[in-house]
C-alpha positions as CSV (number, residue, x, y, z in Angstrom):
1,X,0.0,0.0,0.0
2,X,1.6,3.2,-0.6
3,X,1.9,6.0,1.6
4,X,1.2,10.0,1.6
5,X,3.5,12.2,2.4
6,X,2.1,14.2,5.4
7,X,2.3,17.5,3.1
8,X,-0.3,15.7,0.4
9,X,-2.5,15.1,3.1
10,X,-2.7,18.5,3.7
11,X,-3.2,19.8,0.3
12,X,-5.8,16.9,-0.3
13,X,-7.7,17.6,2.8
14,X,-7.2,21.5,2.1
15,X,-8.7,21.1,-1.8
16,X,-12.0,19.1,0.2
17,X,-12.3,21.8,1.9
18,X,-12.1,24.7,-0.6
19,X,-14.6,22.5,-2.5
20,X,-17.1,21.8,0.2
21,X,-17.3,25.7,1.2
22,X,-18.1,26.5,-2.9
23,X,-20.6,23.8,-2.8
24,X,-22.4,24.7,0.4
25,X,-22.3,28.3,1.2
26,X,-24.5,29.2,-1.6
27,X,-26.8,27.0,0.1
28,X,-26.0,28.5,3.5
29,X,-26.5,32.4,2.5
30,X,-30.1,31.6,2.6
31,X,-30.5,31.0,6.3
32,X,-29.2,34.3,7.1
33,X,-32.2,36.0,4.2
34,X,-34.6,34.3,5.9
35,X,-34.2,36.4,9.1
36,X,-33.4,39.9,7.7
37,X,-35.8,42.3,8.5
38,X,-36.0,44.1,5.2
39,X,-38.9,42.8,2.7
40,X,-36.3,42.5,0.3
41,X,-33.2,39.4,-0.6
42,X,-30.5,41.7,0.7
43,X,-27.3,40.2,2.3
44,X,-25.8,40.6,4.3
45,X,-28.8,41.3,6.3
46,X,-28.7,44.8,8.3
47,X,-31.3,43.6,10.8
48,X,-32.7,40.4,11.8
49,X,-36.3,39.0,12.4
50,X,-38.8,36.3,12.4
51,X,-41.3,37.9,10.5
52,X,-41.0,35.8,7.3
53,X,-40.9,32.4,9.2
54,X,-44.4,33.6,10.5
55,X,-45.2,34.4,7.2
56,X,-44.5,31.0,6.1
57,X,-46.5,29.3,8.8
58,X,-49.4,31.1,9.3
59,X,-50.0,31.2,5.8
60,X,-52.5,28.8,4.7
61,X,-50.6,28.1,0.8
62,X,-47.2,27.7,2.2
63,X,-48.7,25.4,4.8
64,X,-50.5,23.3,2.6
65,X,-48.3,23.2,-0.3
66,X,-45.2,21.8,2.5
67,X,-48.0,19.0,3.5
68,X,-48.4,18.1,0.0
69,X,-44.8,17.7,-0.3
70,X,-44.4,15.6,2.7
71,X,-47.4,13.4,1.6
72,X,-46.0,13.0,-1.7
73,X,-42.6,12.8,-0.7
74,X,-44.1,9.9,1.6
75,X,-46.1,7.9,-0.5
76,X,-43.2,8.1,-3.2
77,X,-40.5,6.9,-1.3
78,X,-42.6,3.6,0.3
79,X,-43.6,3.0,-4.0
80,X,-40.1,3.3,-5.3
81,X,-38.7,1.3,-2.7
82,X,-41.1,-1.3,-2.8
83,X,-40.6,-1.4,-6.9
84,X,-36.8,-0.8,-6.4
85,X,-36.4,-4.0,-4.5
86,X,-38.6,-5.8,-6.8
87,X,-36.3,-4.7,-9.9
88,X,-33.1,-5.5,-7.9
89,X,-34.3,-9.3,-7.3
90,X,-35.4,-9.6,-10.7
91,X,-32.2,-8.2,-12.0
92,X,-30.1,-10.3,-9.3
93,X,-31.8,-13.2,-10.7
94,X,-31.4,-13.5,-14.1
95,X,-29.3,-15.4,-16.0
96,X,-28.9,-13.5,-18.9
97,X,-26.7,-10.7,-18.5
98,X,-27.5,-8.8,-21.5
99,X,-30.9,-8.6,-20.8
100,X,-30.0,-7.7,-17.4
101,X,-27.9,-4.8,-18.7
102,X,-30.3,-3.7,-20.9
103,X,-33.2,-3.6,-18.2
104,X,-30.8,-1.8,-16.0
105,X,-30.1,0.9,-18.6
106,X,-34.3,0.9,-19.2
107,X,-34.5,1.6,-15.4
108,X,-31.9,4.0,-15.0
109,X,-33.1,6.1,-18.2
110,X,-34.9,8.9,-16.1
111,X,-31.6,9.9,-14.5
112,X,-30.3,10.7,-18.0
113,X,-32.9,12.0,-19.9
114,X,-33.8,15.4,-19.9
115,X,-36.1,16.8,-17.8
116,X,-38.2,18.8,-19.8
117,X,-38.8,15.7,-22.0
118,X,-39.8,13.8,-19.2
119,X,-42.0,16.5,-18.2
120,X,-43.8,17.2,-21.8
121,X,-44.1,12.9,-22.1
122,X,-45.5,12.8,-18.7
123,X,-48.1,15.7,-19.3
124,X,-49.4,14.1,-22.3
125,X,-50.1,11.0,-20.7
126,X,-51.3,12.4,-17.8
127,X,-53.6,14.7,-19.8
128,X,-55.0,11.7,-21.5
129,X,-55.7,9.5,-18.4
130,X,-57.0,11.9,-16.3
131,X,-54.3,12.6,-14.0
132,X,-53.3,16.1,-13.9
133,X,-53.1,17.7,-10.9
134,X,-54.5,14.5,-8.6
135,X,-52.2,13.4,-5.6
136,X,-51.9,9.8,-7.5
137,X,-50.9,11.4,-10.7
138,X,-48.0,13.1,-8.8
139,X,-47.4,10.1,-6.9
140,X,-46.7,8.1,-10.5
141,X,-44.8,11.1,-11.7
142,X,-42.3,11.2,-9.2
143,X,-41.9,7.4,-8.3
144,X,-40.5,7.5,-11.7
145,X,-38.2,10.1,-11.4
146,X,-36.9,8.1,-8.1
147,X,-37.1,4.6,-9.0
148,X,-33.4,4.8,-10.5
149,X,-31.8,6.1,-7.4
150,X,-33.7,2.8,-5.3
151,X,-32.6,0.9,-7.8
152,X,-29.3,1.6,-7.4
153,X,-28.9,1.7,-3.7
154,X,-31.2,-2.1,-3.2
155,X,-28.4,-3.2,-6.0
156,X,-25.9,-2.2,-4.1
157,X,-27.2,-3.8,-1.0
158,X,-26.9,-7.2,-3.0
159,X,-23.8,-6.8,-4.2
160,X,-22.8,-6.9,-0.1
161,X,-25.1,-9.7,0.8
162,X,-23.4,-12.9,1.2
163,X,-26.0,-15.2,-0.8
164,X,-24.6,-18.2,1.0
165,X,-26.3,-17.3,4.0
166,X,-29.7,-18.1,1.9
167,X,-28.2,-21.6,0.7
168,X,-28.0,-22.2,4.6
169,X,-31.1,-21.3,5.6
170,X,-32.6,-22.8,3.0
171,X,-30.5,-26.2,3.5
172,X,-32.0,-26.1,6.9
173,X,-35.5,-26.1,5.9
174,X,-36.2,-22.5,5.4
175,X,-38.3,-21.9,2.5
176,X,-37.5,-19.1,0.1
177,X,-40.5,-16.7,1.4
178,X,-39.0,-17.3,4.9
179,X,-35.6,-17.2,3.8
180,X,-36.2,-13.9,2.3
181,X,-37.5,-12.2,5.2
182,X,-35.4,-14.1,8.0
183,X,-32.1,-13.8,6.1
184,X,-32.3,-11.6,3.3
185,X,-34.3,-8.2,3.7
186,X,-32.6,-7.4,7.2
187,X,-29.2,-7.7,5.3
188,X,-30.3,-5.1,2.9
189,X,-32.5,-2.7,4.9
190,X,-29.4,-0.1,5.2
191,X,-29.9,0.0,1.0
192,X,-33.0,-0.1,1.2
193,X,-33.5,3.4,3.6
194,X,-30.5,4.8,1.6
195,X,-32.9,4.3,-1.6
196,X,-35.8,5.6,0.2
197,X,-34.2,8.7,1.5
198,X,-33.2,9.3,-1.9
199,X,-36.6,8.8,-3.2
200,X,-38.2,11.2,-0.5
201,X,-36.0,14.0,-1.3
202,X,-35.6,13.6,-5.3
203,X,-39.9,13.8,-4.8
204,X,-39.5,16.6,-2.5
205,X,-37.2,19.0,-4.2
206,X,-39.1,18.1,-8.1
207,X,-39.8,20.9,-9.6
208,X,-39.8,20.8,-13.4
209,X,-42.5,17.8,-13.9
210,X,-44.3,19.3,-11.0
211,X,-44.9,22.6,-12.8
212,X,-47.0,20.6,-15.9
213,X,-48.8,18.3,-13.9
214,X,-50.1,21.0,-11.1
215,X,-53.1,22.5,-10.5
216,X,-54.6,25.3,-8.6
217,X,-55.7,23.0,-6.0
218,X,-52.9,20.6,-5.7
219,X,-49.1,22.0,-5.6
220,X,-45.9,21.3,-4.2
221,X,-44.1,23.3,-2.1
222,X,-40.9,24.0,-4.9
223,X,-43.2,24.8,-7.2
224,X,-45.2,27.2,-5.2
225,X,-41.8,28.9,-4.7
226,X,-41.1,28.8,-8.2
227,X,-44.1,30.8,-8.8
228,X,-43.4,33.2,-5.6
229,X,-40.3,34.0,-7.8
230,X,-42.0,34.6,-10.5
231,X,-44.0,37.0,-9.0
232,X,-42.0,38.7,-6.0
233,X,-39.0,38.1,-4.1
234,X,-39.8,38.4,-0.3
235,X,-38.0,36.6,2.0
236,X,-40.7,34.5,2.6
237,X,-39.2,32.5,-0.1
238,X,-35.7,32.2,1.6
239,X,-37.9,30.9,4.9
240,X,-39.4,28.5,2.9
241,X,-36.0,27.5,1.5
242,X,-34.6,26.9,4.8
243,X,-37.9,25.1,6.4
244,X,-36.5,22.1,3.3
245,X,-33.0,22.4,4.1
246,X,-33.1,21.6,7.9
247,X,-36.1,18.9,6.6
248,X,-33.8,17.4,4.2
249,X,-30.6,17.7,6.5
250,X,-32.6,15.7,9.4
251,X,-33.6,13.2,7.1
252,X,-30.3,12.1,5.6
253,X,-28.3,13.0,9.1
254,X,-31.2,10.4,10.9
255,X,-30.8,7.7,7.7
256,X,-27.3,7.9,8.0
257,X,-27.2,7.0,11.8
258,X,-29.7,4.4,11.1
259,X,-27.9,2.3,8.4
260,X,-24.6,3.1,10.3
261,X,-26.0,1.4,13.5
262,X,-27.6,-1.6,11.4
263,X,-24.2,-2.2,9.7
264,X,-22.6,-2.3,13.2
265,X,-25.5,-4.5,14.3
């Protein structure tokens, strides 16, 4: 194994550095907007107050457009999981690796293609089926958006599992739905959450195929900042910002304890 010269390290750990500051203080700078006490984006802020967080809560839109996030965000994660680890055994178990290939590239496809195509092929569909602007409409749309990343993760979480573990419990009598739930799912959870998280927070943050499938009574929470942008620029939007960065931080902090203590379990 080779070694690094102590001076590397440095250099290495002070390049991390440099480009962890460049990716997260733009993120950052909005905390600090959301408190200023000018109706205006101004930073630094000259003055500080929590008028636009009130703003945010007691407002019945903001309110309601958050919940329908979280339900969404919800619903979407327990789908694509469920159809993640569905694709993963069926991908784990065929013979064929060709056709495996190919049905991994079919799955991972919404990753790659662009979003506005997604968007217009989804609308179209949805106009013709009735589903624009429904919660299960949204549900579909963004379970397909995050299917890839629970794809990857629950594959990922096989490629770890010992699969001689299931020829043991299976030469001791275990049957193969038993096996699968006494030997098998609690070896993969921690790729399983890690695909749910994922899943929650790619539904969460959606914005593009959000904006053609929406209607006046059912919106998302990005979206109904998109249009707040659109339309002014109080800090009511950086509040709102905020409210999903501490959301999303707790999430992936609490999923990231929880798969680190079932990996040391």
């Amino acid at each position: 194994m080779l070694k690094t010269h102590p001076s590397t390290k440095i250099v290495l750990w002070a390049i991390a550095a440099i480009v962890s500051v460049w990716l997260v203080a733009p993120t950052l700078i909005v905390i600090p907007l959301s408190f200023t006490d000018k109706a205006s984006l101004v930073f630094p802020p000259t003055g500080w107050s929590l008028r636009w967080y009130e703003s945010f809560f007691m407002n019945p839109q903001w309110t309601t457009a958050l919940g329908n996030s979280l339900l969404i965000g919800l619903l979407v994660a327990i789908l694509a999981t469920v159809l993640g680890l569905l694709a993963a055994m069926g991908l784990r178990n065929l013979v064929n690796k060709k056709l495996a290939g190919a049905l991994t590239f079919g799955l991972l496809a919404p990753m790659v293609v662009p979003g506005i195509v997604l968007a217009i092929g989804v609308y179209s569909v949805f106009l013709q089926a009735g589903l624009l602007g429904t919660l299960l409409g949204f549900v579909f749309a963004h379970t397909v958006l995050a299917l890839p990343f629970t794809v990857v993760a629950i594959t990922a979480g096989f490629a770890n599992f010992d699969e001689r573990l299931e020829l043991a419990a299976q030469s001791l009598g275990a049957t193969p739905i038993v096996t699968f739930f006494k030997v098998t799912l609690p070896n993969i959870v921690p790729g399983m959450v890690s695909g749910a998280l994922f899943a929650f927070v790619t539904s969460f943050d959606e914005v593009m195929v959000s904006l053609f499938i929406k209607s006046p009574y059912l919106e998302t929470l990005p979206v109904l900042m998109y249009a707040s942008v659109t339309r002014d620029t109080d800090p009511t939007l950086a509040a709102a910002a905020t409210v999903i960065l501490i959301l999303t931080t707790a999430i992936v902090i609490g999923a990231l304890v929880f798969t680190g203590r079932k990996k040391r379990g």
